[in-house]
Structure formats: structure tokens, C-alpha cells
N, C-alpha and C positions, 0 to 999 in steps of 0.2 A: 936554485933554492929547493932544499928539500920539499916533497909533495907531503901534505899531511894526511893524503887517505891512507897511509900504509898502512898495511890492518896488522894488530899487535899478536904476535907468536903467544899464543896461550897455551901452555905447557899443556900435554892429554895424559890424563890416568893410563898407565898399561893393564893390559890384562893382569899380568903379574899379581901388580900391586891391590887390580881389584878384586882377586881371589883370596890373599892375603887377610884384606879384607873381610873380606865374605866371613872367610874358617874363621876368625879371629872371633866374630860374631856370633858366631855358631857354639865355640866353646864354653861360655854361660850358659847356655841353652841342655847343652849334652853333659856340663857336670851335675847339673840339676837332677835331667835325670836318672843318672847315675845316682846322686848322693837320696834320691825318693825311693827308688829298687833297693839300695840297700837298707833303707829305714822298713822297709816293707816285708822284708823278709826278715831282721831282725825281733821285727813288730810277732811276724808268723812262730818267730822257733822261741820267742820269748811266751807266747801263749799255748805253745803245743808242752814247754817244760812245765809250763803253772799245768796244765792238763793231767801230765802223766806225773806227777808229784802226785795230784790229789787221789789216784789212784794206785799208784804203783806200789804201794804195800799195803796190806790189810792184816796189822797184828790178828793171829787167832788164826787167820783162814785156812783152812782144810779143802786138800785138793784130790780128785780122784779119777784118773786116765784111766783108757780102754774100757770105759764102758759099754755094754752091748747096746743095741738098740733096737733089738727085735720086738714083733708085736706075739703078744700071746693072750688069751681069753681068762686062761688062769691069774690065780694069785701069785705072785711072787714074792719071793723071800731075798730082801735087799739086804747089803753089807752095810749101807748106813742108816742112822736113825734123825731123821728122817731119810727119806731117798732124796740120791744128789742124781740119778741115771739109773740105767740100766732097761729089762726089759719094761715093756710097759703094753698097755691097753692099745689097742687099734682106735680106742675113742679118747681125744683131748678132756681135760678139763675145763670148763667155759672159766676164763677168768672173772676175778671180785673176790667178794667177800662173802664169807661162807661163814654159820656160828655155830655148824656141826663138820665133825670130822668128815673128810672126802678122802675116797678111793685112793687110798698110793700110784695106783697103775693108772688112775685116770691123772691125776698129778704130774707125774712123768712125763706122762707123751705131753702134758703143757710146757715142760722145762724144757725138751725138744724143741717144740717152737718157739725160745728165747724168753720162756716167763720166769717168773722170780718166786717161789713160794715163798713165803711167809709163814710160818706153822708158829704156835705158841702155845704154852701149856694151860688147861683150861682154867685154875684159878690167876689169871695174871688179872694186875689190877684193874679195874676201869678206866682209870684215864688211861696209861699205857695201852688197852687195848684199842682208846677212842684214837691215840693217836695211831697206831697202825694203822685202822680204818681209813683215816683219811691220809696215809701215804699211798696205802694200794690202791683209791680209789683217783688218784693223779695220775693211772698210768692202764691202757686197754691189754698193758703185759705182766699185772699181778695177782696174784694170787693169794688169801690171806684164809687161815682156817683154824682151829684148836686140834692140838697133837697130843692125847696123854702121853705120857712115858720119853717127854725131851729130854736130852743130856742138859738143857738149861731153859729158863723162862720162854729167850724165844729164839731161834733158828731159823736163818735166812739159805734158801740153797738156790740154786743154781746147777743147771745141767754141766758135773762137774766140778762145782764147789761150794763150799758150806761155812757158814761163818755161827759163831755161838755168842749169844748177846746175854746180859744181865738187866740191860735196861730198855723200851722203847726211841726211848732217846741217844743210846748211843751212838756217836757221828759215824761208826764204820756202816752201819746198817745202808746208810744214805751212798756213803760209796759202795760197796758192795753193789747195791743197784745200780747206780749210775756206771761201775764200771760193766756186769756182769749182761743184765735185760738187754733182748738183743744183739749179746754178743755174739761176734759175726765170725767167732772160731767155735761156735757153737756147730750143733748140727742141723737143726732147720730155723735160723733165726730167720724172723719175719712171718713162717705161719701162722695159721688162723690160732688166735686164742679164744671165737664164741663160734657158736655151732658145734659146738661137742654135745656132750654132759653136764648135768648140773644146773641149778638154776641159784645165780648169788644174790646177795640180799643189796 
């Protein structure tokens, strides 16, 4: 008579089949993230195009290479109205707001250190000028003054480019700044803009 303790052959997993396993498991996991990397970088080049869109052209803008950048004590006599570069003062402009005309040369050596002039011609209106006010006073790198004799109300420069406005309000003004104030193909963006010259209001 058959014995009944005969102990019953229970088939064993192989290696094989338990690595099979394993990857099989695995490949949920690694398409994941795979399909998160590329939402991620999509995410990056979809934000860096809205970026360079809102700056990438500026109808108007005037632009002006090789300018020098030596210092000299003298006056100088610039090619633009207002000055976009050139020589300038060994002393910065202290950024702000200013409701009297400031020194071209001290000016200068501010757009060197990545500031934004703002100049305007001195009847512009009052609101127009409240608003300037309180755009150059959002930023420790602008600079805002009265210029007789502008080619327009108001003119925004930049070490190296210059944009001509009819209104406070128009939207280039805002780009302009946002692309140009510490721009870093400037020549000292990042320096000091207080401890110069000047005391602004």
C-alpha cells in the first residue's frame, strides 16, 4: 500500500523567471520616469520661449557697439542724446529719482554698472511722470531724471541701447528694462549703483 507521507513535488520559481519578473516590474517605474523628464524639460523650453518672445524684439530700439569706456574728469561730448556709453566720470551715479537734471558722465559710469536711465523731458505730464517714479523706484538699478532737449517725451537707455517713448505707459518701456538692467553682456553688470554721486529724492 502506498505510504501517504510522500511529500508532494512543488514546482520552484527559477531564477530565470524570477528576474523576468523583477524587470517586468520595474518597467512602470522607469517609464514614469522617463515620461516626468520629458514633461520637465518641455515644461523648461516651453518657459524659456514665453521668455525670449517677450523680449526678443523691441520695435524702436537703437543700438550702439564699441563704445569706449574710459574714465576722464572732463566733460564729454557724446554721439547720442541722451548717452547710451561711452567715456564717463570715475564717479557713479547713486540710483533714484532725481527732479533735476544729473551729470551725463556721472550717468554713464551708472549704465556701466547695469543701470537703466530713464530721462524725460521736463514738461511731461504729471501722472506720466508719477508713473516713472514709481517704476524706478521697484528696482536699486534705475535711474530716472529730466533731460531738456530729448528726441521724444521720454527715453529709456541702457549701456548700449536706447529705446524712444511717446508715452509712460508704453509696454516696450517695461521690456526694455526687464531685458536690458543687469544685462550680463553689459560691462560691469552687478556694480554698485549707491555710493557714488548724487543724492535722489
Amino acid at each position: 500500500m502506498p505510504s501517504t507521507n510522500r511529500k508532494k513535488n512543488i514546482p520552484t520559481k527559477s531564477p530565470a523567471r524570477q528576474k523576468n519578473r523583477s524587470q517586468s516590474n520595474l518597467l512602470p517605474i522607469i517609464g514614469g520616469i522617463a515620461l516626468l523628464a520629458v514633461v520637465l524639460v518641455l515644461g523648461i523650453l516651453v518657459a524659456s520661449n514665453q521668455a525670449n518672445a517677450s523680449t526678443a524684439s523691441i520695435p524702436g530700439l537703437l543700438t550702439f557697439a564699441a563704445l569706449e569706456r574710459g574714465h576722464t574728469n572732463g566733460l564729454v561730448t557724446y554721439a547720442q542724446n541722451p548717452p547710451a556709453g561711452g567715456q564717463h566720470n570715475p564717479a557713479w551715479q547713486n540710483c533714484g529719482v532725481y527732479s533735476e537734471p544729473i551729470q551725463n558722465e556721472n550717468a554713464v559710469h551708472s549704465l556701466e554698472h547695469g543701470a537703466i536711465w530713464i530721462t524725460y523731458q521736463p514738461d511731461l505730464p504729471a501722472d506720466q511722470l508719477e508713473q516713472l517714479q514709481t517704476l524706478t523706484r521697484r528696482s536699486g538699478y534705475r535711474l530716472l531724471s529730466p533731460y531738456p532737449g530729448l528726441p521724444a517725451p521720454i527715453v529709456a537707455s541702457a549701456w548700449g541701447y536706447q529705446v524712444q517713448l511717446e508715452q509712460a505707459d508704453d509696454p516696450r518701456l517695461l521690456t526694455f528694462i526687464r531685458k536690458y538692467e543687469q544685462n550680463p553682456l553689459g560691462p560691469e553688470p552687478g556694480a554698485a549703483c549707491t555710493g557714488g554721486v548724487g543724492k535722489p529724492g
